[in-house]
N, C-alpha and C positions, 0 to 999 in steps of 0.2 A: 381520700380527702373529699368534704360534699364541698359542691359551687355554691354559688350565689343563688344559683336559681334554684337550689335545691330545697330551699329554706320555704316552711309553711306560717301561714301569721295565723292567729288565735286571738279572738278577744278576751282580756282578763280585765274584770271590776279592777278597779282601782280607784280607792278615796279623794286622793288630791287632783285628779282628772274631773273626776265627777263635780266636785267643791266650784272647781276653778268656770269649768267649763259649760257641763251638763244644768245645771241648777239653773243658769240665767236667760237659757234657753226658752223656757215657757216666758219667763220675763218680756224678753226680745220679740216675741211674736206676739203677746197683748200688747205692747205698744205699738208694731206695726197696724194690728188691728184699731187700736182707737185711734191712730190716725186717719184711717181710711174712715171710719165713722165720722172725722172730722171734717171729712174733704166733702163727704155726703151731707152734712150738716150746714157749713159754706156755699155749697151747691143749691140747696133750699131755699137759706138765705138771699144767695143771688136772684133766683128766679124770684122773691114775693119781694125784692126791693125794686124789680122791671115793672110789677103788677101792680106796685103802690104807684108808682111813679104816672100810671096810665089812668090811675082813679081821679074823679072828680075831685076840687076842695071840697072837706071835712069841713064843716059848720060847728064849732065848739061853743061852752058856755059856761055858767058858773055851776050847771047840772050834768057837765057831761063826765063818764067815766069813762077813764083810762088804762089800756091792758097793755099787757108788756109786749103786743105785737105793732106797735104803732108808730115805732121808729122808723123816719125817712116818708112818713104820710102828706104827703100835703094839705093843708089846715084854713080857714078862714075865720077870725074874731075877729069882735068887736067893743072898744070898752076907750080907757083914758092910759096914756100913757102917767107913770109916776115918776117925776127924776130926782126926790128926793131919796128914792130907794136903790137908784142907778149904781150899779160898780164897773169897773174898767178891769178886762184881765189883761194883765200886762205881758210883752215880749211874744206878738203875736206880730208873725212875717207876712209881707207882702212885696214879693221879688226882693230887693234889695232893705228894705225900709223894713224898721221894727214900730210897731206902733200897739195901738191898744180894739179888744173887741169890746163894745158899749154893749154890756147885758143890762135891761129898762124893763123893771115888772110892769103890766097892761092889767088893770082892775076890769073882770070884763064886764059887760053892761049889765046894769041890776045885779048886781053881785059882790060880795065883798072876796072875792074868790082872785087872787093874780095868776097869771101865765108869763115867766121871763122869754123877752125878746132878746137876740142877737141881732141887732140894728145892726152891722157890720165894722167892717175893721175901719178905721183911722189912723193915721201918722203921729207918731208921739213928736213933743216940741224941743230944739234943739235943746232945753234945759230939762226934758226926763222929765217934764211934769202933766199933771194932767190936761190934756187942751177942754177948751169948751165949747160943748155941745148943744146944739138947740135943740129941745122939744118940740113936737108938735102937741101942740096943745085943744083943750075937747078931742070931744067923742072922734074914734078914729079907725079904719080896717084896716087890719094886718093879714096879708096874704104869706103863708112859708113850708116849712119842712119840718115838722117836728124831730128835735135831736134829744137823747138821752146824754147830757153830762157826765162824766166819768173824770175818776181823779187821773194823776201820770202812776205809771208804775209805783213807782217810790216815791207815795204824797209825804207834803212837806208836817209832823207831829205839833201844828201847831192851829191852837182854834180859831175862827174866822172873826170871830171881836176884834184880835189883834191887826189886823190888816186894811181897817178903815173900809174905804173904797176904792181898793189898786188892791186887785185878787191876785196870786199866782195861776189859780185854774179854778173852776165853776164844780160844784157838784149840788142838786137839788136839795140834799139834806143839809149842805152850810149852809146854804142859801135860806134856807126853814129854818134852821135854827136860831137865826140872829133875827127874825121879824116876828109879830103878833099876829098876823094873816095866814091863810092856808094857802100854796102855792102849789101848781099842776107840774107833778118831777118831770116833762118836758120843756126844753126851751125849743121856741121857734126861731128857727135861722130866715129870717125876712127876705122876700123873693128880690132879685135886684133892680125890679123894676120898681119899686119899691118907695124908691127916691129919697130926699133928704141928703144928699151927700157924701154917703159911707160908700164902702167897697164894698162888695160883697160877694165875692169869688168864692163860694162853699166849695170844697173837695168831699165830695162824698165816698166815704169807704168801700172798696170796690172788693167782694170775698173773693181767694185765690183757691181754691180744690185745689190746683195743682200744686202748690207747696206741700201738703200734707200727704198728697200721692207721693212725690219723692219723699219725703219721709218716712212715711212705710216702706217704700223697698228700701231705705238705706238701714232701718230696724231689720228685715227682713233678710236683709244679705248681713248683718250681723249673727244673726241667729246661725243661718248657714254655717257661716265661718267657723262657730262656735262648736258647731255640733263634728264637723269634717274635723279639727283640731282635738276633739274629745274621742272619737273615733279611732282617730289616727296614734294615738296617748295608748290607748288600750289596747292596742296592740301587740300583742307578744311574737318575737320569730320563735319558733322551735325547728328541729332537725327530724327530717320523715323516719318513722320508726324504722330501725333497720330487722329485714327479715332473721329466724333464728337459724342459726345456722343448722 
């Protein structure tokens, strides 16, 4: 009679090991790699959002061109505020209180050219409706941050005509498409020294690497798992040849 220990393992192909197992293999480890790419990418991010932060104000105008590296710069214009162009995006938090951010295009000087400002947030009035706001009126400087707009994940399929002036959320291209003017696809979030009366508590997006690092190795110890399990599948016992007699 052979033991237990007597037994030899063998790898043998097998289809449905391979299907299940082996294939998703290479899968599992390009994702762990593009998220490390990610985390290097974020990590870039962070450092030229320390480097913009430390730069002088940018002096803008109706001549100036804008690159897609210029989010979070700090900016100085000069021009008219416009409040009949004003929208309110609504159900924006402040500790407790829901209220609204005043986005107000700024014609800048000699120029038929706007830049929307985020004057900051305000307290909506106990009837849900719009409060009002005061303009500052002529020529005026606006010291802030330049922010790129962006819709929520799952924007709402509806066009910005229908919505007056009480937005859900900002993006530069609704914003251009409902006026006759050319508009700079950055809003400025207004320094809070600023004044006028708004809040203006900005949280600026702080990039995490380290998210994207644990997510490669949890891709990574996927793969593992995957491969020791397809391994382990393939393995045949057999019985050591017995000599002839």
């Amino acid at each position: 009679m052979i033991g237990f220990g007597e037994f030899k393992r063998r790898f043998r192909f097998r289809w449905l090991p391979t299907v299940v197992f082996a294939l998703p293999v290479p899968l599992l480890v390009y994702l762990g790699l593009w998220q490390i790419d990610r985390a290097a990418q974020k990590s870039h991010l962070a450092k030229e959002q320390v480097e913009r932060a430390q730069m002088p104000p940018l002096e803008l105008d109706g001549h100036s061109v804008f690159t897609p590296d210029m989010s979070f710069r700090k900016v100085k214009v000069r021009g008219e505020f416009e409040a009949k162009g004003r929208i309110f995006i609504e159900n924006r938090k402040h500790g407790d209180q829901t209220g609204f951010h005043v986005i107000t295009p700024l014609r800048l000087d000699q120029s038929q050219v706007r830049i929307l400002v985020n004057q900051g947030w305000i307290p909506a009035t106990k009837t849900q409706s719009i409060p009002d706001v005061e303009t500052a009126s002529g020529r005026i400087e606006v010291v802030g941050w330049l922010e790129k707009p962006s819709p929520p994940a799952f924007p709402m399929p509806i066009k910005a005509e229908g919505w007056g002036n009480r937005w859900p959320y900002l993006t530069a291209e609704l914003f251009s498409s409902r006026v006759p003017y050319q508009i700079f696809p950055y809003v400025i979030l207004q320094d809070p020294d600023g004044g006028q009366g708004f809040v203006r508590n900005w949280a600026r997006p702080v990039p995490f690497p380290e998210m994207h690092i644990g997510y490669a190795i949890q891709w990574f110890a996927f793969a593992g798992m995957a491969l020791v399990l397809y391994v382990r599948l393939s393995l045949a016992d057999r019985h050591p040849e017995t000599p002839n007699a």
